[in-house]
C-alpha positions in Angstrom: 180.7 -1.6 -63.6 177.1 -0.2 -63.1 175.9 -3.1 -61.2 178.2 -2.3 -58.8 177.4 1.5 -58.5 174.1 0.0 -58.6 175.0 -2.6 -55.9 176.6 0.4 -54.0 174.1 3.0 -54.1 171.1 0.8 -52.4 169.5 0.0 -55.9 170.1 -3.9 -56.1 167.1 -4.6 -58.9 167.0 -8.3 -57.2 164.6 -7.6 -54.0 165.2 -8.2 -50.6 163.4 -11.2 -48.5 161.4 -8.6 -46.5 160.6 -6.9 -50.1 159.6 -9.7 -51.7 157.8 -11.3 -48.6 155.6 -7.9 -48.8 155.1 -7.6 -52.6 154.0 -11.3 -52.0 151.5 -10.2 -49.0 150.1 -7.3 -51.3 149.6 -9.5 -54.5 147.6 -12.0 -52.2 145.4 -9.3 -50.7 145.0 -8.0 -54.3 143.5 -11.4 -55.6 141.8 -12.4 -52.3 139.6 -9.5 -52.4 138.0 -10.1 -56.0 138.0 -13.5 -54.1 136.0 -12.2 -51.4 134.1 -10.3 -53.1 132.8 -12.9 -55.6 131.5 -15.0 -52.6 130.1 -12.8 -50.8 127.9 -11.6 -54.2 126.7 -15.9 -54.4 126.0 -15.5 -50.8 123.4 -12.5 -51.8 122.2 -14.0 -54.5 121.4 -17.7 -52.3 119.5 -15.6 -49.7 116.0 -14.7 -51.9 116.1 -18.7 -52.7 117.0 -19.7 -48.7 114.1 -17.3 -47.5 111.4 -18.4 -50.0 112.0 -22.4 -49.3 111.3 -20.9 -45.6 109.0 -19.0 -46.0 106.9 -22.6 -47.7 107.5 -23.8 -44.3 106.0 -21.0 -42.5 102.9 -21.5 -44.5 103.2 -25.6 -44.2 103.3 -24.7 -40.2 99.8 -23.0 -40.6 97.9 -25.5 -41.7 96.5 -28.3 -39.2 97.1 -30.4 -37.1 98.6 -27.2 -35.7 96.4 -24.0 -34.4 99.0 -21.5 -36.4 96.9 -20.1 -38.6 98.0 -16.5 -38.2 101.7 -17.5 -39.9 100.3 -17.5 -42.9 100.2 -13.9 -43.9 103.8 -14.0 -42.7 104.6 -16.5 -44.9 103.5 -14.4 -48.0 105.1 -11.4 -46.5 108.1 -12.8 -46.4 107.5 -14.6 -50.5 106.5 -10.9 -51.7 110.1 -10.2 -50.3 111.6 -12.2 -52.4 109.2 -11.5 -55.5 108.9 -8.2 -55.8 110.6 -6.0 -58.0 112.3 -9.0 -59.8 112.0 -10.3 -62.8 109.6 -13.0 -64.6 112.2 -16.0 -64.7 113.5 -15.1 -61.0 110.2 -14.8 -60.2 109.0 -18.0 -61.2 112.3 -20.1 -59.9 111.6 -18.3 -56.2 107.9 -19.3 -56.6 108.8 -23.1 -57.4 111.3 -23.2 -54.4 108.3 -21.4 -52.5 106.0 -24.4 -53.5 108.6 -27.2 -53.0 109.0 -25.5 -48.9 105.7 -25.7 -48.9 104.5 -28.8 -50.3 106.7 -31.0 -49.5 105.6 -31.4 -46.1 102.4 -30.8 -46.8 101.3 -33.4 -48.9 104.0 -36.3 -47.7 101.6 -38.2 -46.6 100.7 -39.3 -50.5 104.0 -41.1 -50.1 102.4 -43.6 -47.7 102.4 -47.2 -48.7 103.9 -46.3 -52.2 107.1 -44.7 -51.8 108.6 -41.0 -52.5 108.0 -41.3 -56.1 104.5 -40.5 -56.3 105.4 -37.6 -53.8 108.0 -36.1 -55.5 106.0 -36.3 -58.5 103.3 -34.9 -57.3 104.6 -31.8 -55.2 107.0 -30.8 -58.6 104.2 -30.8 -60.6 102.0 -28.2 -58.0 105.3 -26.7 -57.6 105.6 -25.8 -61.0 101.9 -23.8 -61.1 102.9 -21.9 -58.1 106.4 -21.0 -59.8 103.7 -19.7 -62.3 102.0 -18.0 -60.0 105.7 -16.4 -58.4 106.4 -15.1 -62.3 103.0 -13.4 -61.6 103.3 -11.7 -58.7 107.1 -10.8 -59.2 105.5 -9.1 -63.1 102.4 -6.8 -61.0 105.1 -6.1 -58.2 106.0 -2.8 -59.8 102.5 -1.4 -60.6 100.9 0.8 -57.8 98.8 -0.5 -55.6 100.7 -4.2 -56.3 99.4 -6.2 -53.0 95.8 -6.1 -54.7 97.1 -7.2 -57.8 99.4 -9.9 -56.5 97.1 -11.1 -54.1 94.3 -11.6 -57.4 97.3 -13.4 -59.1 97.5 -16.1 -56.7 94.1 -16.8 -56.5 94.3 -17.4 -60.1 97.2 -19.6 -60.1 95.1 -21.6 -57.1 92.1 -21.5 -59.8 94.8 -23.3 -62.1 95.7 -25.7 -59.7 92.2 -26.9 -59.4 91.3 -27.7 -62.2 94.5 -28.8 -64.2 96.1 -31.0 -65.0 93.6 -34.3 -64.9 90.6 -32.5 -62.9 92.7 -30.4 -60.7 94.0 -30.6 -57.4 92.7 -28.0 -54.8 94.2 -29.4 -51.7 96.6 -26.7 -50.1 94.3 -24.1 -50.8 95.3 -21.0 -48.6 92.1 -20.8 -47.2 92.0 -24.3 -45.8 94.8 -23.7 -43.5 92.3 -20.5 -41.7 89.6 -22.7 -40.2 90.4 -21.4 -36.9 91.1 -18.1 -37.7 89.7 -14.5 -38.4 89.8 -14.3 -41.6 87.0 -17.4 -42.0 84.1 -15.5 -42.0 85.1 -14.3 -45.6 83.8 -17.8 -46.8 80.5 -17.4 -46.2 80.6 -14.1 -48.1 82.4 -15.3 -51.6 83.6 -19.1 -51.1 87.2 -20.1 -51.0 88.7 -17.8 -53.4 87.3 -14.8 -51.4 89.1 -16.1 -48.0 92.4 -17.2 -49.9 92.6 -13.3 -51.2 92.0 -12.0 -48.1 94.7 -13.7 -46.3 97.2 -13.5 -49.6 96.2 -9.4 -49.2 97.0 -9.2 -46.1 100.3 -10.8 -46.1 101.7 -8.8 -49.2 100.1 -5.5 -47.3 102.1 -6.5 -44.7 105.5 -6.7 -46.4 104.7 -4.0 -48.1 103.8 -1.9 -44.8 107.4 -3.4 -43.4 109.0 -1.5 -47.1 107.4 1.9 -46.8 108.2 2.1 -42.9 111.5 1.6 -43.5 112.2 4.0 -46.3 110.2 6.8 -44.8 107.4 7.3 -47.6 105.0 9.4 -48.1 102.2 9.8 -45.6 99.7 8.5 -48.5 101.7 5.3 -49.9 102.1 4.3 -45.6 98.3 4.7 -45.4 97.5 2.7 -48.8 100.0 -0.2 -47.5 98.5 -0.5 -44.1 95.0 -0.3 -45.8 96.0 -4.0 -47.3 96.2 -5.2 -44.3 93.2 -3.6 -42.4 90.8 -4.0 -45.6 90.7 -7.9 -45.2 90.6 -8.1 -41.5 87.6 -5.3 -41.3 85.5 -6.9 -44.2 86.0 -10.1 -42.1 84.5 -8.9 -38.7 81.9 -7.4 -40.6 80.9 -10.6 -42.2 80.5 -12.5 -39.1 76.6 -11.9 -39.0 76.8 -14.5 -41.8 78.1 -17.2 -39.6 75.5 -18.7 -37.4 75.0 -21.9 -35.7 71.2 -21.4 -35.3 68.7 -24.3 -36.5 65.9 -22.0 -38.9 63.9 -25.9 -39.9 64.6 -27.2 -36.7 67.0 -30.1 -35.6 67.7 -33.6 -36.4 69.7 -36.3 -34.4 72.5 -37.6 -36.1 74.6 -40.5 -35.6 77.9 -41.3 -36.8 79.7 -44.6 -37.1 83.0 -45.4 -37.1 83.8 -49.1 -37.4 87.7 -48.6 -37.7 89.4 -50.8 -39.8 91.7 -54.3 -39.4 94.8 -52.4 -41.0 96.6 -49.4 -42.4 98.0 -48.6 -45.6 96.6 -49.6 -48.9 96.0 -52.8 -47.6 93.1 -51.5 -45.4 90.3 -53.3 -47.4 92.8 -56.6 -47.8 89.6 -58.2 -45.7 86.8 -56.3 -47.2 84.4 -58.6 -45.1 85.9 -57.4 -41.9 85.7 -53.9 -42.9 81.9 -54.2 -43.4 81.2 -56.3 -39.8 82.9 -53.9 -38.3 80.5 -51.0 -39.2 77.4 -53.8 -39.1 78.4 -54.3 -35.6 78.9 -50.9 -34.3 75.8 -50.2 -35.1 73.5 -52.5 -33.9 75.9 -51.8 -30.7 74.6 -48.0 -30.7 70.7 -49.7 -31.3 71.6 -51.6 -27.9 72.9 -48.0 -26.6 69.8 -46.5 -27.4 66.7 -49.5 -26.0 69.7 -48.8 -23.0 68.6 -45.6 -22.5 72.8 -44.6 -22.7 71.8 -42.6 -26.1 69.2 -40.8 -27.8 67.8 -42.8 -30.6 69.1 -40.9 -33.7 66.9 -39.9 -36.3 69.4 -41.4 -39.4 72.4 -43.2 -39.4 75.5 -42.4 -41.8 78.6 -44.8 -42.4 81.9 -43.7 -44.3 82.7 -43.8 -47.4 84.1 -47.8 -48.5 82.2 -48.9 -45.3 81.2 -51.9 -47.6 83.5 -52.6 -50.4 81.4 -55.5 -51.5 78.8 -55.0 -53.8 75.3 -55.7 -51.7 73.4 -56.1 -54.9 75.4 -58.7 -56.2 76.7 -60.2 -52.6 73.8 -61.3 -50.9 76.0 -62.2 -47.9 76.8 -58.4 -47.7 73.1 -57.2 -48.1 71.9 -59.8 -45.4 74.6 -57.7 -42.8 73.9 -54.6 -43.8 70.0 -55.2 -44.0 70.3 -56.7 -40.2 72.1 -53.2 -38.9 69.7 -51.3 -40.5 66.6 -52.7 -39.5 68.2 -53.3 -35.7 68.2 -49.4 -35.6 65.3 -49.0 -37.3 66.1 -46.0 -39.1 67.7 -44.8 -42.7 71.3 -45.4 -42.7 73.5 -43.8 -46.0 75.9 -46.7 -46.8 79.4 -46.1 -48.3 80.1 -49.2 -51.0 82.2 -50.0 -54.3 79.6 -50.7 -57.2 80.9 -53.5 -59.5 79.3 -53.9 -62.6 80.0 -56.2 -65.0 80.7 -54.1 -68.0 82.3 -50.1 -67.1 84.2 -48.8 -64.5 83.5 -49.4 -60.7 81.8 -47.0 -58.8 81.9 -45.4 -55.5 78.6 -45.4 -54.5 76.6 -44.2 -51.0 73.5 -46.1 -51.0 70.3 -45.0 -48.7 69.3 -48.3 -46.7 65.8 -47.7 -45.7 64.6 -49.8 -42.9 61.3 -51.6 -44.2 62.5 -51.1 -48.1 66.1 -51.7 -48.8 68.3 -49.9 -50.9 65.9 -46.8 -52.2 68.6 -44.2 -53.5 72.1 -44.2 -54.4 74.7 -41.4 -54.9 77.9 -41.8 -57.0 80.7 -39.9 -56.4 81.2 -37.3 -59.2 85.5 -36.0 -58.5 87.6 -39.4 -58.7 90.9 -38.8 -57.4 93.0 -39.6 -60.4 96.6 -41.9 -59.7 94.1 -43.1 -56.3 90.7 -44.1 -57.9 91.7 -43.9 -61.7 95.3 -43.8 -63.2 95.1 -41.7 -66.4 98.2 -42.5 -68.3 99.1 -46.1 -67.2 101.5 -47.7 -69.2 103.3 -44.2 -68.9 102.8 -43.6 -65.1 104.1 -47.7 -64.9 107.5 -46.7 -65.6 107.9 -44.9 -62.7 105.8 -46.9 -60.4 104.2 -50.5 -60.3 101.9 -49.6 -57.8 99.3 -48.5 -60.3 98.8 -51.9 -60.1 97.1 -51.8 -57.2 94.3 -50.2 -59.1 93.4 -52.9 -61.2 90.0 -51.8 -62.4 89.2 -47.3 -62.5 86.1 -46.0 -60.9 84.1 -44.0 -63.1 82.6 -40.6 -61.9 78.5 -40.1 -61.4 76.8 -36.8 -62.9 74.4 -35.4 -60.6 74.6 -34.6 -56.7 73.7 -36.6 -54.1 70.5 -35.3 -51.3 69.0 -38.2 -49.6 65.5 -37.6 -47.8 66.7 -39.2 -44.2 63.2 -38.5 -42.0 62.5 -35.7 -43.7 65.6 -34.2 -43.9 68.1 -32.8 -46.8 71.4 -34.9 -46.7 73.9 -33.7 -49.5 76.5 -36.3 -49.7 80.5 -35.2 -50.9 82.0 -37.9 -50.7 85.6 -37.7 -49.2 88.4 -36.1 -51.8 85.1 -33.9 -53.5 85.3 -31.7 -50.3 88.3 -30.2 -51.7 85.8 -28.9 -54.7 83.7 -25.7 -54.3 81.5 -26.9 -57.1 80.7 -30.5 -55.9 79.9 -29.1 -52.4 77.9 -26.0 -53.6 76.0 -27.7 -56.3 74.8 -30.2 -53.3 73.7 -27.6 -50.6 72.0 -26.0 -54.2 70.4 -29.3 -54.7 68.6 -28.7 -51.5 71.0 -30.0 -48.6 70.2 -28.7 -45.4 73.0 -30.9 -44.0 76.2 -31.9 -45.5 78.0 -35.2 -44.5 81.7 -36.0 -46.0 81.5 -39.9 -45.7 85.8 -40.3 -46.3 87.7 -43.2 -45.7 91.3 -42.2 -44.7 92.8 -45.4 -43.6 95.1 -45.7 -46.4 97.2 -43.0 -44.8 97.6 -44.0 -41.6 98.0 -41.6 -38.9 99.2 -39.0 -41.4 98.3 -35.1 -40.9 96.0 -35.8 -44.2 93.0 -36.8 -41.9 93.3 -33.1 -39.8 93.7 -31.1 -43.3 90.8 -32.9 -44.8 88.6 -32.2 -41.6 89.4 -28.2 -41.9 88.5 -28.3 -45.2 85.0 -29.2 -43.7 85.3 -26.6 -41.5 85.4 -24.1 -43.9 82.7 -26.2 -46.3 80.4 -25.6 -43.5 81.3 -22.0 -42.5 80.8 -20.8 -46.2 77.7 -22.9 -47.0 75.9 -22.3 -43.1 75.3 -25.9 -42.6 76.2 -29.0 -39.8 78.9 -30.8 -41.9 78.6 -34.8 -40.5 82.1 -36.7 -41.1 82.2 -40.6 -40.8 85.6 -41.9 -41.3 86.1 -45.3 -41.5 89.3 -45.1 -38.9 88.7 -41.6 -38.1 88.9 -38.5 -37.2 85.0 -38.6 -37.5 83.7 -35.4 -36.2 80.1 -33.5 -36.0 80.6 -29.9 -37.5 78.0 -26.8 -36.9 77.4 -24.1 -39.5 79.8 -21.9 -37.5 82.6 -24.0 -38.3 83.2 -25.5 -34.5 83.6 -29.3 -34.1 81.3 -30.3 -31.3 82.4 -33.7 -31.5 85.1 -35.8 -32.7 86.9 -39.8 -32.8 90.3 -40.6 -32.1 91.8 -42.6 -34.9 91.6 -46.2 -35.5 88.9 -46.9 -33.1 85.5 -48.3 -33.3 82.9 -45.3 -32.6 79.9 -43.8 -33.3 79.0 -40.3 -32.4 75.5 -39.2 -31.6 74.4 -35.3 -31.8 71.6 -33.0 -32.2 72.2 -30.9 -35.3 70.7 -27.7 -36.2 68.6 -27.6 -40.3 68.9 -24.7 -42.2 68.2 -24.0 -45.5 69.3 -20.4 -45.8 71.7 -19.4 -48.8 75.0 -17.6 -48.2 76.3 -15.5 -50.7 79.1 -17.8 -51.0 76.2 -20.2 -51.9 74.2 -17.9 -53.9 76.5 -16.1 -56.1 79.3 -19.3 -56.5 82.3 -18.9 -58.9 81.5 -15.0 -59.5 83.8 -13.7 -56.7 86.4 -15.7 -57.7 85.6 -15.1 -61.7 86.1 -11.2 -60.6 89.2 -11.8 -59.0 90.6 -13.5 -61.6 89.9 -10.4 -63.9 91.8 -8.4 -61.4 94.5 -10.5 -61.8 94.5 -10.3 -65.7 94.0 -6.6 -65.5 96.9 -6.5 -63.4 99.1 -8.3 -66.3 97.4 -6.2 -69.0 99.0 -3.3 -67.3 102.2 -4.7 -67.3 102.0 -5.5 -70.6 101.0 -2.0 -72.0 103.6 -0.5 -70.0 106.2 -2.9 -71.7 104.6 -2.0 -75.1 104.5 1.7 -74.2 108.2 1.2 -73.2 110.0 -0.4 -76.2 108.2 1.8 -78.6 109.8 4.6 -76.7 113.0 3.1 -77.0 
């Protein structure tokens, strides 16, 4: 009887279709929102990675070939984004995917000839030590002042990267992506590590500028922000006296030959002889150019580095060629040749070819590019890759630098890969270079952007040093550098050439020069004063607690 009272009175407990169609609506919207909600929290949290992988584009995209040097400051605005105010393990993941944006494009051209493998392996490992240099910043993002401190951490982290692991591997310094750009003048006042803080400055003042705007601070936090960014441009314009193309020992004439090579890749030297005739023949084609009257008679002569992979003091075949350029010019020519001898490890050698007396000096490359001119690890690194191979025998590195007397001038020699090093070139220009040639040989990777990065790098060399910087290249780009850091002259790639210039001499010291690692030694105690004050505070904090 009371289900049909119920039934009668409206209160039927089973529920209608349209009941049950909206209790069925409202349970749906109930779970999809949890739903919704949960996606739209992993859609926050992907959006710090997404921007710092861009953000290591934005900073591959200022580097050469390309004239965008002023993206880089936006690049590290938009990485202390993404860094600051997190913590160390966020830090450090953002900073890897930072350096894997970046990298990776950067440096693909190590994949040429041998695959991704060495690549991959390659732009992980530099990944990692920026990753450690993210889980810095991200720690010093909370102190006051934090773009001075984070900008002192990643000059440390690039002080890491070049020298560990196996010797180091500057390449990708900030400050080699700024040849054309304001900020270069800071090189010639404290070297590489000066010029990467300045732009890494500037960039986090800028972000932090962008913050403090936005959230209506007070007047002295906006000033101290935009004072980031001024400081380094202002202390660049009033460095420019330092830069200066004039010749204070007068001028030489320099020539520059490019014989080009028979083919790219690793397999560039596969006819060694070839290689040689080609450079033998281009220049006793610029002698012809000069009795021609077409050129002025150059007062030395420099060929790349690898010019003659075969030994001229145990190939007399390859001394006879070399001797017969030499003497058809008639003045010292620095040679670029692979040393053999029969006990030790090869060397990469530039040997001063004097005219009447032969061979007279020699200079061996002191940084040998590990996994390229010595594998470290082989049996290990075979696992991965049976192009280690291909090195069959290491090169050993020489001990002291290189300054040939070429008619009475200084010429340091850095051979190549060593122009990545501040040491190797300021220990030259200390050794008494008044001019500074980087004899390279680039053919193994083909028409890659390696060949334009390498050749800013020399811009800068010769900006923070004040001297001509010569470049022979055995397929190019050879170029003729002045102290101010413009190229005068320049090859295109894979062609026989030989440049011919008047270059100003100098012999003045910069204070890049002068003072060497001490800029870059005081930065780095910034940066560990920075991370001493985040420790105290930590300290200070958990006794507190």
């Amino acid at each position: 009887m009371s289900s049909s009272v119920t039934r009668d009175a409206g209160n039927d407990p089973s529920p209608s279709p349209l009941a049950a169609s909206e209790a069925a609506d409202a349970k749906t919207a109930g779970a999809g929102a949890p739903r919704a909600g949960a996606l739209s929290r992993r859609a926050a949290r992907l959006v710090r990675p997404v921007v710092a992988v861009l953000a290591g584009v934005l900073l591959y995209l200022s580097f050469p070939p390309r004239p965008l040097w002023w993206l880089a400051p936006f690049a590290l605005a938009l990485l202390a984004g993404c860094l600051r105010g997190r913590r160390a393990r966020a830090g450090f993941g953002l900073g890897f995917l930072f350096g894997l944006g970046y990298l990776l494009p950067l440096l693909v051209w190590t994949s040429e000839g041998v695959g991704p493998v060495p690549w991959l392996a390659l732009v992980t490992l530099e990944a990692l030590f920026i990753g450690l240099g993210g889980l810095g910043i991200a720690l010093v993002s909370r102190l006051p002042a934090w773009p001075l401190w984070a900008a002192a951490v990643w000059v440390a982290d690039e002080a890491l990267r070049a020298r560990a692991p196996f010797g180091g591997f500057p390449w990708g310094k900030l400050a080699f992506g700024q040849a054309d750009g304001i900020f270069v003048p800071l090189a010639a006042l404290g070297g590489t590590p000066l010029l990467s803080f300045g732009v890494a400055l500037c960039g986090f003042g800028l972000y932090e500028v962008l913050r403090t705007t936005r959230e209506h601070p007070r007047q002295t936090t906006a000033a101290l922000a935009a004072l980031a960014v001024a400081a380094p441009v202002g202390v660049a314009l009033a460095s420019r006296p330092l830069v200066s193309a004039a010749a204070e020992d007068g001028t030489a004439v320099a020539a520059v030959i490019q014989g080009n090579v028979p083919r790219l890749g690793f397999d560039f030297n596969a006819q060694r002889r070839q290689v040689l005739d080609n450079h033998a023949n281009r220049t006793v084609q610029l002698a012809e150019d000069v009795k021609a009257g077409r050129v002025p008679k150059p007062d030395f002569v420099l060929w790349p580095e690898n010019s003659s992979d075969i030994d001229p003091f145990t190939q007399p075949d390859a001394y006879a060629a070399i001797d017969r350029a030499v003497k058809a010019i008639g003045v010292p020519v620095a040679i670029g040749s692979v040393l053999a001898p029969e006990t030790g490890p090869l060397r990469n050698t530039m040997i001063l070819w004097d005219p009447v007396k032969g061979p007279v000096d020699t200079y061996d490359k002191r940084k040998i590019q590990p996994f390229g001119e010595r594998i470290p690890m082989r049996s290990f690194v075979r696992l991965f890759s049976a192009d280690v191979d291909r090195v069959r025998r290491d090169f050993g590195p020489g001990k002291e630098p290189g300054v040939f007397d070429m008619a009475g001038s200084g010429i340091g020699m850095v051979t190549c890969y060593e122009a990545a090093f501040d040491d190797a070139v300021r220990s030259t220009v200390r050794a008494g270079a008044q001019v500074i040639a980087v004899p390279s040989n680039n053919a193994t990777f083909g028409r890659s952007q390696m060949t334009y990065q390498q050749l800013a790098m020399d811009q800068i060399r010769a900006v923070e040093h004040s001297r001509t910087v010569l470049v022979p290249v055995t397929s190019g780009v050879s170029a003729v550098i002045r102290p101010d850091g413009t190229i005068t002259e320049r090859t295109k790639m894979f062609t026989a050439d030989a440049l011919v210039a008047e270059i100003p001499l100098r012999s003045t010291e910069t204070p890049a020069t002068r003072f060497g690692p001490l800029p870059e030694y005081a930065l780095l105690l910034v940066a560990a004063g920075g991370l001493g004050l985040v420790l105290a505070r930590r300290i200070r904090a958990g006794r507190s607690a």
